[in-house]
C-alpha positions, 0 to 999 in steps of 0.5 A: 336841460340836458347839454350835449358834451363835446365827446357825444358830438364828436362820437357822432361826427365819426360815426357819420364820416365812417358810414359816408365813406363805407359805400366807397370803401367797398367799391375801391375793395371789389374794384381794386381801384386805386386814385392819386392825387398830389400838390407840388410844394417845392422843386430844388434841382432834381429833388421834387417836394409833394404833398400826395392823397391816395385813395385806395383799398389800403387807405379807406378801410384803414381809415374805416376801421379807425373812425368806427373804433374811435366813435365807440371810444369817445361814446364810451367816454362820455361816461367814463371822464364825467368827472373830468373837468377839462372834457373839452381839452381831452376830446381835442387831444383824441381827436387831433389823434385820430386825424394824425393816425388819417394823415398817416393813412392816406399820405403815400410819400415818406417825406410828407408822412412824418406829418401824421407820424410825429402827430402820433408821437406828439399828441400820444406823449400828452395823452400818456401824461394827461393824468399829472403825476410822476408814475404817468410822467415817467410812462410819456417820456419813455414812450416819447424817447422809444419812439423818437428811436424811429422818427430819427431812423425816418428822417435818416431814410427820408435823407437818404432817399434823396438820391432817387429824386422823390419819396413815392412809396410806389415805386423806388429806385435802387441805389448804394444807400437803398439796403440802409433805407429798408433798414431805417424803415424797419427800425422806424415800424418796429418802435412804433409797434413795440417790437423788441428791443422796444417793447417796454414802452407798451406796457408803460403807456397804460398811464393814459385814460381806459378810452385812450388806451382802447384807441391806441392799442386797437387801431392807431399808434401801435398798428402804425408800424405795422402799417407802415410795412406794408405800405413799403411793403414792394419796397422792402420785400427785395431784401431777403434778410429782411424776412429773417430778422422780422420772423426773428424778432416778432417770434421773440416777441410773441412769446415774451409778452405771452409769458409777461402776461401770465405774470401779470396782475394789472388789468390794462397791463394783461390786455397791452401785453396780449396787444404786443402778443398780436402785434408780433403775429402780424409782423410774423405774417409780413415776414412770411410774405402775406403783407395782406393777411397782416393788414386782414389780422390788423383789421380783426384784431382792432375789433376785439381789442377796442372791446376788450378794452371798453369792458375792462374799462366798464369793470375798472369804473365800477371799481373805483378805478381800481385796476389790480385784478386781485380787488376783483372776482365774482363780477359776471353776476353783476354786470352779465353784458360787459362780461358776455362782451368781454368773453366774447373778445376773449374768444375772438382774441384766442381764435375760437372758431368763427369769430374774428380772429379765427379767420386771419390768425389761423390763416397766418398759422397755416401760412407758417405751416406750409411754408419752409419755417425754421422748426425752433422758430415754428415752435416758438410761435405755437407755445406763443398762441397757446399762451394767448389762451392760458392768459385769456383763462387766467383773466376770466377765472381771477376776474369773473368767476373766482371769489369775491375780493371787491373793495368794500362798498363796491357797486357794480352793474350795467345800467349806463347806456353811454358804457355798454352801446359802444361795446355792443357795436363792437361786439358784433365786430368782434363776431362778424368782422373777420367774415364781411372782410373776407367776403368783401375784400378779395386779397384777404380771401386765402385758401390753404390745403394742409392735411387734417392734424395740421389744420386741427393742429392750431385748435389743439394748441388753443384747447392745450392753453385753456387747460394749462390757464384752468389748471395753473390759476384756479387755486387760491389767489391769497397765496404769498408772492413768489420773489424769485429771480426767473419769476422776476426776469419773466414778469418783467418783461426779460428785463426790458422794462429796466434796461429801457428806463434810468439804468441805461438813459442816466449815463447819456443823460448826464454826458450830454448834460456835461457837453452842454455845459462844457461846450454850448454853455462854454468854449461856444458860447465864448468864440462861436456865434455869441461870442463873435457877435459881442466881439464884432458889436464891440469892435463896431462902437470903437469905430463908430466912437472914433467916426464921431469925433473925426477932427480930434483924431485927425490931429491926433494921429498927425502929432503922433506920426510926426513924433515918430517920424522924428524920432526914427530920423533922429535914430538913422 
């Protein structure tokens, strides 16, 4: 008797909700249409509390995109957690994970949406440290503490913003404290989405297991900065400075994880950090005022991630959980769907022309070229794309076509069906998505006229990488390291990685442990609330001795005042 395991159960759920809600998605889409409901929770003074669902194109593709991506995830984890003894407990987790990611979606208020936000926060750091040990420990807490950076800055805009009297994102009223709210908001979008200066806790949150990367770095926890721009996007888009430090800072990290990613031998690392690399082009496209473009982009690129990272699953699986990309090579022979899959994401991750991320990325770019860009920044993000290419290059040639460097007794093929439908319906996102959504979704539908070389510019660039990968990697890969300090600084991320970890958290680690000590343990503990509540008990039990045995006292005091009033007496 075969049992159905909870992830095949909740794999069909998904699936059944995002087909339901598909026919209204699609009318929402064509009619623009948007519908508000809201529950009053609490009302103090002028300040009023709601707990609002928007049903909008915004919301239900979101919403969509999210479930379909997660129903393939938990198929494809039925097989690759067979071995795990607690399935149950890890399923509960990626589907508490997805309701937050839902919470997040259809909630328009800035108060009531630090619901599904610390949901994100929460249920990510126990899927991050899921597997039990100090390397996995140490990625949770750093992706706790990165992002615990912006759930601070919300709670500072949610308090600002009681000067307004409501949290609505639909509209805002200006006020003194308003330029601090955008700023808050930012900071808040850009730890979420990894931008820099936070970008070293993506990496590091490839400790989780393959199925939960695949969901948190395609459509849910990464992209929920990004999100949460557009959402404020009216909001937001009133300050101009704030255009030039997003161009500033996504440009910046484009290019770092591009680089990053060619120095790079982990394969869940290789995909994160193309993760980032995509990351940065939608922030790029909200800052060149195309928040719809950047939600297009979101939508696309969460297709072909998801895969990307399914197949990489499949290989790492077959590898003895093996994940360094130097145990590997020759593999197309053996599994030929998951390495069509793969090629397939790896074009659509490139832009190659008519697959998915052709039709939003090389929309942005085009964007960028009509626009009045700064050059320096303009170049930056083209070196940046071509990267994308050199490092997709160098992937496929060290994993699929270069020489056999498998562990012995390795076994690799694609016989097991739980592994290869999910990657094959997201396979056909990967090829059609970008198309559907233009046609169905009219504020994707962009129309661009630039002169020839500038629209071929784009594909020259993507051509130009593939040559650079072909020509840097296909030479042996036995060669020995190079340790020097530039290959150091660009293989670690600028540094980052160490800068955001114990070098830098030690200090005030270790201060407030001192304070705590010194003043909660101490001076606090003695004359603040402790300490006033002994002495005050203290005090109460004398009064209460003395209450009980009333008579003696009486007598008492009444010989002690008369012997001092004898004694003074005598005195005078």
């Amino acid at each position: 008797m075969n049992i159905i395991k909870s992830s095949s159960m909740s794999s069909l759920f998904l699936f059944s909700y995002s087909i339901m809600i598909l026919p209204l998605t699609i009318y929402f889409c064509v009619s623009n249409k948007w519908l508000l409901m809201e529950w009053d929770i609490i009302t103090t003074s002028t300040a009023t509390l709601t707990f609002p669902v928007i049903l909008d194109p915004l919301s239900l593709s979101f919403s969509n995109v999210v479930c379909l991506i997660s129903a393939s995830v938990l198929m494809f984890s039925t097989k690759y957690m067979d071995e795990e003894k607690f399935l149950a407990r890890f399923i509960w987790l990626v589907m508490l994970f997805v309701m937050s990611m839902n919470l997040l979606v259809f909630i328009p208020n800035m108060a009531s949406l630090l619901i599904g936000w610390d949901g994100l926060g929460i249920v990510s750091f126990a899927l991050v440290i899921y597997y039990e040990n100090p390397k996995s420990l140490a990625a949770g807490m750093i992706t706790a503490l990165a992002n615990r950076i912006g759930d601070v800055m919300l709670i500072i805009a949610i308090t600002l913003s009681i000067n307004q009297g409501f949290w609505s994102s639909n509209h805002f009223i200006f006020h003194p404290f308003s330029w601090v709210v955008m700023a808050a908001i930012t900071v808040a979008a850009m730890t979420k989405s990894a931008q820099i200066p936070f970008s070293s806790w993506l990496p590091a949150a490839m400790a989780a297991p393959t199925p939960v990367s695949a969901l948190v770095h395609s459509s849910t926890l990464v992209t929920a900065g990004v999100f949460l721009l557009i959402r404020f996007y009216p909001f937001i888009s009133s300050y101009s400075s704030f255009f030039w430090w997003s161009m500033l800072f996504s440009s910046l990290t484009l290019l770092m994880a591009g680089i990053g990613a060619n120095f790079e031998f982990d394969l869940k690392k290789i995909i994160a950090l193309s993760t980032l690399s995509q990351l940065g082009v939608m922030m790029l496209s909200i800052s060149l005022k195309m928040p719809m473009l950047a939600l297009f982009h979101l939508y696309t690129h969460a297709m072909f991630k998801a895969l990307l990272f399914l197949c990489a699953g499949a290989i790492i699986y077959n590898n003895s959980h093996n994940q360094d990309i130097r145990t590997m090579g020759n593999i197309w022979k053996q599994m030929p769907l998951t390495i069509s899959c793969l090629n397939t994401a790896n074009l659509a991750l490139c832009g190659a022309p008519f697959m998915a991320g052709f039709y939003s990325k090389d929309l942005i770019l085009e964007t960028m070229l009509s626009s009045n860009s700064n050059m320096i920044i303009l170049l930056l993000v083209f070196f940046a794309t071509g990267l994308t290419a050199t490092y997709s290059i160098r992937l496929s040639i060290l994993v699929l076509w270069k020489q056999n460097n498998h562990l012995p007794f390795s076994s690799f093929s694609d016989e097991y069906w739980q592994m290869t439908s999910p990657m094959m319906i997201l396979t056909m996102g990967a090829i059609f998505s970008g198309f559907l959504l233009q046609f169905i979704i009219p504020s994707f539908n962009e129309s661009l006229i630039l002169p020839l070389n500038m629209k071929l510019l784009t594909s020259m660039v993507i051509l130009l990488g593939v040559w650079s990968g072909i020509m840097l990697w296909n030479t042996n890969t036995n060669s020995s390291p190079t340790t020097s300090i530039n290959h150091y600084f660009l293989s670690s991320m600028w540094f980052l990685a160490l800068i955001s970890s114990q070098k830098t958290i030690t200090t005030p680690l270790k201060t407030s442990g001192k304070l705590y000590n010194f003043i909660d343990q101490g001076w606090m503990e003695i004359y603040g609330g402790q300490g006033s509540i002994n002495s005050l008990s203290s005090l109460s039990l004398s009064n209460q001795h003395y209450q009980n045995n009333l008579v003696p006292s009486f007598i008492m005091m009444m010989i002690v005042a008369s012997i001092l009033i004898i004694f003074i007496s005598f005195i005078m």
